[in-house]
N, C-alpha and C positions, 0 to 999 in steps of 0.2 A: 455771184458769190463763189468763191474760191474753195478748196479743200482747206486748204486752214485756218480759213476764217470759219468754214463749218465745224473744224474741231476744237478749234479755241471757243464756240460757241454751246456747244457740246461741253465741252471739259469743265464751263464754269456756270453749267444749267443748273446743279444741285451738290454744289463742291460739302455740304454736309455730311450726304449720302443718306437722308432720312426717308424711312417710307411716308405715304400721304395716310389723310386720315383712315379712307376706305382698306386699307392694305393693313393699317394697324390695329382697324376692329376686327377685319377676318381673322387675322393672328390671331387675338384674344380670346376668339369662341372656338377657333380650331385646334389649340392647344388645349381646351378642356377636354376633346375627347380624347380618349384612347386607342395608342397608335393600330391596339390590334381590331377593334371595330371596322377599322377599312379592307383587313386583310379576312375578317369573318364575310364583308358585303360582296368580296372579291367573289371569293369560293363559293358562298350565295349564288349569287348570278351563273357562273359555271355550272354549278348544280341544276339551277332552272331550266337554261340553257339546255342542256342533256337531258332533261324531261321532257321538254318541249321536241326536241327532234326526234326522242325516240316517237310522242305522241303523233309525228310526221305535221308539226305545225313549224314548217322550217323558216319563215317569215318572223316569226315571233321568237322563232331561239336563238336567229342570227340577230333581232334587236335587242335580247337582254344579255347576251353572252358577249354584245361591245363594253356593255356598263363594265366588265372587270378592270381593264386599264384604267380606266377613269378612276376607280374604287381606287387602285392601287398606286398612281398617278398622288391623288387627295393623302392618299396614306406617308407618301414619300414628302410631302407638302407641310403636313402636321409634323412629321419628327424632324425634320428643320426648322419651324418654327420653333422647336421642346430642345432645341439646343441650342439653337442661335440664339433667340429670343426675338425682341422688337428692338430692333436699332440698337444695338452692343456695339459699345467705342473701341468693334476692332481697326477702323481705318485708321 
């Protein structure tokens, strides 16, 4: 198989552009919450984080102090959803 028969195969896998079901229930329930809940869970973590190591339990502050990207990552996740929507006929 060639390179352009891999992108002609490619190009007309989903010429709709629709998400599948699972991607359009996450939407649905992630758009209820509020964008600033992930950036409170962020700061959270951080906080904990800095408890934990002052407490010199530094195994456990370096595992909850990863959660912030994540938190904030989710957060960036949700207000794309809250603006874009589920499948908006911009293509």
């Amino acid at each position: 198989m060639d390179a352009n028969e891999l992108k002609r195969k490619a190009d007309s896998y989903n010429p709709e552009k629709k998400e599948g079901p699972v991607a359009a229930a996450i939407e649905e329930y992630t758009a209820r919450i509020p964008s600033d809940m992930y950036l409170w869970a962020a700061l959270g973590s951080m906080a904990i984080s800095a408890t934990l190591k002052v407490m010199r339990k530094d195994e456990e502050a370096l595992f909850v102090g990863q959660w912030a990207p994540s938190f904030l990552l989710l957060g960036v996740y949700n207000k794309l959803v809250k603006q874009l929507g589920k499948d908006k006929d911009r293509y």
